[in-house]
C-alpha angles and dihedrals in degrees: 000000000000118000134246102250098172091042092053098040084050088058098043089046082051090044087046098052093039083057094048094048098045096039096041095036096060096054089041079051091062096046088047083059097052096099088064099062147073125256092252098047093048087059084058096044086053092044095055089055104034089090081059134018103092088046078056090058092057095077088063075057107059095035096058090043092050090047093055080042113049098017120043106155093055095042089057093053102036095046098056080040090060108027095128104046094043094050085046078052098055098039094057091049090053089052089046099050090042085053089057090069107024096050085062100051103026127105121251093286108035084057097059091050089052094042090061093041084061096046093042090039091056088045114047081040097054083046095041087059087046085060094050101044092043085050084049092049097045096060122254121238110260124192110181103321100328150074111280103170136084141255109277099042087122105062108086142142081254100043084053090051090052095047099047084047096056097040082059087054089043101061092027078065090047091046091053091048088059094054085062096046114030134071137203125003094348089061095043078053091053095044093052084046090052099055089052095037082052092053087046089051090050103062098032083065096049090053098039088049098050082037087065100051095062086048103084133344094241096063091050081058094058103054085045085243118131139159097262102032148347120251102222090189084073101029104058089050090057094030096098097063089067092042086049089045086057101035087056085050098066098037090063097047089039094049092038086068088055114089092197096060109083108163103021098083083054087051095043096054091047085054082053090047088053109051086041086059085044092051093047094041092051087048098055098027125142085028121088092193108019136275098347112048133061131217090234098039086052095047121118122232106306080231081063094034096050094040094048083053092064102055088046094049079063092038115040093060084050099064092034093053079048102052087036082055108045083051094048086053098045095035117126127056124306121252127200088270094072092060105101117200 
């Protein structure tokens, strides 16, 4: 039996890209939180990232690669689509990564300038990735095989619900992060941001959820919800992702009061991040680019697609023993020791 290239490079793209969003957002979270704290615990909250947060970034890499890739036809619609969010992306990501050095060895000033090129780059690059993902959400206008909208397709009420809503996960992740590595005042911080952050996830992802039904029919139909009726049928099969969504909510607000729980809120909003990807990929699904094109219509050649798998099956444990690694090694709480300046 021949396998299903298109359907497994989809899955390791969306792997890819989960990886990217819960690894990197959570990093992007701390720096997002940077304006809440004082000098002396940002040093810290840069200090529990700094092993990682570049390895975090090669999973981007390795989405959008696979994308052009695997993918070609999407890649060339989405990317003139999004030309705007994603170089706002990747400008604010340049200013973030520079500020990592620069904070540390910089003057009084300088460092008050850096310090807020790392806070404003986390945070116009996690809404920057909102945009993106609410234009991509939103559909984006096809005529034949290719772009036919304008610039500006992907700002929308919709697109601005979505990025606000990721840029709360995201720092509801970085808060998290900081309740397994920090200590002292600066964790009983984290712990009081992550009880509010858990309540503003909460309701992003109800209106976000009750956004994307209106969005397009097909994805109505997805959930068994119309107009008229609800196809229980349907419903009742889907209908866990939402009672998960909402079970990992409370878990993370319930275990961020405890201050014996250390790595369960992180768990927990991963738990959140997964059942929302869930929820979009079974909304779109089986379209690449909705609500026109196909996985299978915007897959390259199966010779490309076999050979490319071959170089990723090498490849792909790699990167995972790597990143499983850097985390063993840099695993427990930060001390003072580990603040460079």
């Amino acid at each position: 039996m021949s396998l299903d290239l298109p359907m497994i490079w989809a899955v390791i793209i969306a792997t890819a890209v989960f990886l990217y969003v819960v690894l990197d957002g959570f990093d992007l979270g701390v720096g997002i939180l940077f304006p809440f704290a004082s000098d002396s615990e940002r040093d810290v909250m840069v200090a529990s990232i700094a092993p990682v947060w570049d390895g975090n970034e090669t999973w981007l890499v390795l989405g959008g690669g696979g994308l052009f890739a695997a993918f070609p036809l999407a890649y060339a619609t989405l990317m003139p689509a999004m030309y705007l969010p994603i170089g706002f992306m990747l400008t604010a990501l340049i200013f973030r990564g520079v500020a990592f050095e620069f904070r540390a060895k910089a003057g009084a000033r300088g460092r008050r300038f850096w310090t807020a090129a790392f806070a404003g780059g986390s945070l116009v690059a996690a809404l920057s990735q909102g945009l993106v993902l609410g234009g991509f959400l939103k559909g984006i206008e096809i005529e034949g095989r290719s772009f036919a909208g304008g610039h500006w397709d992907w700002l929308s009420p919709f697109s601005l619900l979505v990025a606000a809503s990721l840029a709360v996960g995201y720092a509801l992740l970085g808060a998290c992060w900081l309740i397994m590595k920090a200590e002292g005042g600066l964790n009983a911080k984290a712990r009081r941001w992550a009880r509010g952050l858990a309540v503003g996830v909460a309701f992003a992802m109800f209106a976000v959820s009750l956004a994307m039904l209106s969005v397009d029919p097909t994805v109505a139909a997805h959930w068994g919800v119309t107009m008229r009726a609800v196809d229980w049928s349907v419903f009742l099969v889907v209908a866990p992702l939402p009672l998960l969504a909402g079970v990992s909510i409370v878990t993370c607000w319930w275990h961020a009061r405890r201050k014996d729980s250390v790595a369960l809120p992180f768990i927990a909003t991963v738990g959140i991040f997964v059942t929302g990807f869930l929820g979009l990929a079974l909304s779109t699904y089986p379209n690449i680019i909705p609500y026109d094109i196909t996985i299978r219509e915007a897959a390259a050649a199966d010779n490309s697609l076999g050979l490319m798998l071959v170089g990723v099956a090498i490849m792909l444990p790699v990167i995972l023993g790597y990143t499983a690694y850097v985390y063993w090694v840099f695993r427990g709480k930060v001390t003072a020791d580990a603040v460079h300046h």
